[in-house]
C-alpha positions, 0 to 999 in steps of 0.5 A: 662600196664608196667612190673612196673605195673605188679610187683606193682598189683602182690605184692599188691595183694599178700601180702594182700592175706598172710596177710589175711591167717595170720590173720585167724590162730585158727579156730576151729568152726563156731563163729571163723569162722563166728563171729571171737569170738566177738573180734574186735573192734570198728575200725575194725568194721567201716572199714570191714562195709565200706569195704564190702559196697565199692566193686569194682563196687564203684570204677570202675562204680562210678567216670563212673556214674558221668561222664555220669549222674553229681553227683546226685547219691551220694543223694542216700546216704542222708538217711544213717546217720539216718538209722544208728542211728534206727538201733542203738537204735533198731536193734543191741541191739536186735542181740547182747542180743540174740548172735545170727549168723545172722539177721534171727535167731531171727524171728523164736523166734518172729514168726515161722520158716516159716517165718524165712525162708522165709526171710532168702530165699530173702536174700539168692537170693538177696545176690547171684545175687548182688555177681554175678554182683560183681564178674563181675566188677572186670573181666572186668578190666582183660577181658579188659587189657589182652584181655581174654574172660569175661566168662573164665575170671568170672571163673578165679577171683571168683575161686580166691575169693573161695579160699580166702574165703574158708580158710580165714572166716570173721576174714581174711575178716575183718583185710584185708578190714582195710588194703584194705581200707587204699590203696585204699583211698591214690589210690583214691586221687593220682587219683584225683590229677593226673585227675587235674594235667594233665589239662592245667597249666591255669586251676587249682581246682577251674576252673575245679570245674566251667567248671564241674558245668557249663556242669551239672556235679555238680548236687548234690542236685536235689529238683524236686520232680518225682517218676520216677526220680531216683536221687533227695533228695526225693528219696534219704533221703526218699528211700535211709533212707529205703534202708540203713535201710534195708542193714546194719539192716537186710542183712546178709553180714553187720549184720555180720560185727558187730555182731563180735565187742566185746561189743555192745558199739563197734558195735554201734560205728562202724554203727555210724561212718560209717554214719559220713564217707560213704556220704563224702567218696562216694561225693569225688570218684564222685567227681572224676569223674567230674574231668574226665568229664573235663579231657576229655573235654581239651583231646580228649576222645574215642568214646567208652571207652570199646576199646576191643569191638570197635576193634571187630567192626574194625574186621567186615563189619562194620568197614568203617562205625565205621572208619567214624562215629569216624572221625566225632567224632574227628572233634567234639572234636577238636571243644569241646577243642576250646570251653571249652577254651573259657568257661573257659576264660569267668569263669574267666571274670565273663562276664555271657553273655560270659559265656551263650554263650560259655556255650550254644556252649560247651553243642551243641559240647557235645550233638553233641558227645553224639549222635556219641557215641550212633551211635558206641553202635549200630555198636558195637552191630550189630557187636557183639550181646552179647556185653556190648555196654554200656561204663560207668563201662570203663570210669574211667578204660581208664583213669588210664591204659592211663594217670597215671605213670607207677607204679600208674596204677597196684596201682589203679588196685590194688585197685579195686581188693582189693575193690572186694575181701573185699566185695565179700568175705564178701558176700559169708562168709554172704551166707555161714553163712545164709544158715548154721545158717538157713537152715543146722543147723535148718534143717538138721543137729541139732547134728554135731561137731564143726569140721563138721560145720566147715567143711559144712561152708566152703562147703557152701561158695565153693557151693555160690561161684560157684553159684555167678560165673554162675550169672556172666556170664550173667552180661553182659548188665546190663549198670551201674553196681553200679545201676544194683546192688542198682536196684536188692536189691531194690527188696528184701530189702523193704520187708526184712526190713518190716518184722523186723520192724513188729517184732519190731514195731506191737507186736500183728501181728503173724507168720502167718500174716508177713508170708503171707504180706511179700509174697504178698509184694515182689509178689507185688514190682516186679509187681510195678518195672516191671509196670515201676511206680516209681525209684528203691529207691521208691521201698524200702519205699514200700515194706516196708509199704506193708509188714506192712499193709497186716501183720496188716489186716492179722492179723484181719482175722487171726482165728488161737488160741492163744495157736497155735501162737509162743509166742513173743520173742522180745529180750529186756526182 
């Protein structure tokens, strides 16, 4: 990068640091710390949900994901604007009356504390492991552009998320993903204008859009139905329903959010708008890297976008082979340049004999290239083993450090660093949270000060960060990381969800009972992931239903006396 770079992502990075720390004055207990008072208003709401759900892996592997794979991610997004509407009418209504800190205060009202902990243990090892990988994200863009060891470099920015989370607590992290938020919007779309604007003068929006759609990059709607198929509508309205339900309804890091709004108006208007806005939002960054696809059909692209690792390759014996194997690779793209002219020449005659044929040579160019790549991922892993030898979290980050203007590079790097630190903070404030409301607080240490708690907060959120920095050291490998990160909450989020919607939904099932089918539950959704049976977002609705079913039978066999069951406490009362 540039000394104009440098300058633009220092003081970007800076001020909303101080701006951050301004906004965090008068804490003086765990609701200011935590909860902000219940003070912030409904926009403030909308923004901090968008930000904690949009980190850096949004930004850096999502416009990667639809260069490799088409659009079709974004169906996992369909089935949100109705989870928000459940989670409306049930969920927050409930939250709010009880003033509860978190989701899973109120289990132990509805059933025991077993299984309040219980749930509270899943989401604590889900959230760690899902911060983790958020943490790395972001250290790739400093391993990759500074050249630094990715593990010293995992040390160095969650060191720096700490300390910004430590002092700052969720009103910091609030106010400053609303101003994260508007940078990285005006980023974005200076990216995307930039991917079209350095395309040849005869190929404007509309004929990007077709070559895109014409390379299989368009794929929005899939209608096949396969449980094996990760991305199709069915798996997106139906699991991802389940999976948004789940995130914004149960998971700490989003109940929080609006757990802080000042009215119970105010937190619904938040949810409600996040739905209109997450499913255009997440079309248009995809979007954008369709629009890269096309960048690097007319220009010649690298053979592997991670150029820290190919240059490990060119520095052992392996060197010759690469050397040839990128020649070729060049050849093929000089052929695919020729070729996508000649697509885009037929588009415009509306010729469709000409335009299969150019399609048809285009698509054997492409798959051509394809298989160079796949051949430089082997050479790149035999020369270094550990090496994340998959490309795709580096594809959008190669384009802006090699193809925008000084001075718009350090903004968009900005900009993923400001996406990690909005939703990694507000990860690690929902951990601390979880892990002093539901475990210090209940367990330990029932008669502390205000000062104290305040003070084990902060402890807490030092302790999960470190835990979060140790998991991303092993991040390396796990291929996309924006469906690393959705494959490792599908896991736990099914049976989490299941065990609030037995709490609303089926008044005679026990502590007991939800205990035990939520264990059995997870004990079984891993067993079903590993089986390789059917996509991740499946395993959502099944958790789910499972948790239901084995809760319900329990429940009929269940001797225990009446007067030994927690008496049911829903909220609504």
């Amino acid at each position: 990068m540039s000394y104009l770079d440098w300058i633009v992502l220092s003081l970007t990075l800076v001020s909303i640091i101080l701006y951050g720390v301004w906004k965090s004055r008068g804490q003086r207990d765990m609701e200011s710390y935590f909860l902000s008072n219940r003070t912030m208003p409904w926009y403030i709401i909308l923004l901090s949900i968008m930000g904690t759900q949009a980190s850096a892996i949004t930004f850096l592997s999502a416009p990667g994901q639809a260069y490799a794979d088409g659009m079709r991610f974004v169906q996992y997004y369909f089935g949100l604007p109705l989870a928000m509407i459940v989670i409306c009418i049930f969920f927050v209504p409930i939250f709010h009356r009880l003033k509860v800190y978190t989701a899973y205060e109120y289990l132990e009202q509805r059933f025991d504390l077993k299984t309040r902990t219980l749930t509270s243990f899943l989401f604590l090892i889900q959230r760690g492991l899902s911060t983790g990988i958020s943490i790395y994200a972001p250290s790739i863009i400093l391993s990759s552009l500074m050249g630094w060891n990715i593990y010293y470099t995992n040390i160095f920015m969650g060191g720096l998320l700490i300390i910004y989370t430590m002092y700052g607590g969720t009103k910091a992290v609030s106010y400053t993903q609303s101003l994260q938020l508007g940078i990285i919007f005006a980023g974005m779309f200076m990216a995307g204008y930039m991917a079209m604007n350095l395309l040849p003068e005869e190929i404007g929006f509309r004929e990007a859009l077709h070559v895109s759609g014409k390379m299989g990059k368009l794929n929005v709607i899939v209608t096949d139905f396969d449980l094996k198929d990760r991305y199709n509508i069915w798996s997106g309205v139906i699991g991802g329903f389940f999976l948004a339900l789940s995130y914004f309804g149960t998971d700490q890091s989003q109940v929080g959010r609006y757990l802080t709004a000042r009215t119970l108006t105010e937190s619904r208007m938040g949810l409600l708008m996040n739905g209109l806005v997450k499913v255009p939002m997440q079309f248009l960054i995809m979007l954008i890297g369709a629009l890269v696809f096309v960048f690097y059909l007319y220009f010649r692209a690298p053979i592997s976008f991670n150029e820290g690792q190919v240059s490990k390759v060119y520095n052992s014996a392996y060197a010759p082979q690469m050397r040839a194997l990128e020649q070729e690779y060049n050849e093929l793209s000089d052929r695919k340049q020729d070729h996508v002219h000649k697509l885009a020449a037929a588009l415009k005659t509306k010729d469709e004999a000409r335009i299969r044929d150019a399609q048809a040579e285009l698509k054997s160019v492409e798959d051509a290239s394809a298989l160079m790549r796949d051949s430089a991922r082997v050479l790149i892993q035999k020369a270094d083993p550990t090496a994340e030898a998959n490309d795709t979290n580096y594809i959008f980050l190669h384009f802006v450090v090699h193809n925008l203007p000084k001075g718009l590079v350090g903004l968009l790097i900005a900009i993923i660093f400001l996406a990690s630190w909005g939703s990694i903070a507000a990860a690690l404030n929902s951990l601390a949270s979880t892990t002093m409301v539901d475990v210090y607080q209940r367990m330990i240490n029932q008669h502390a000060t205000d000062g104290e708690y305040l003070r084990m907060s902060k402890i807490w959120t030092l302790v999960w960060g470190i835990f979060s920095i140790a998991v991303a050291q092993f991040a390396t490998g796990l291929g996309s990381l924006i469906e690393a990160v959705n494959i490792l909450g599908s896991l736990f989020y099914g049976t989490i969800l299941g065990i609030f919607v037995v709490a609303f939904m089926m008044k005679r099932v026990k502590g007991n009972a939800a205990f035990w089918g939520a264990l059995v539950a997870e004990l079984l959704v891993i067993t079903i992931y590993m089986a390789d049976i059917v996509s991740f977002l499946w395993l959502n609705v099944i958790g789910c239903v499972l948790v239901m079913a084995i809760a319900a039978v329990w429940q009929l066999f269940d001797k225990k006396r009446p007067e030994d069951v927690a008496p049911v406490n829903d909220g609504l009362a």
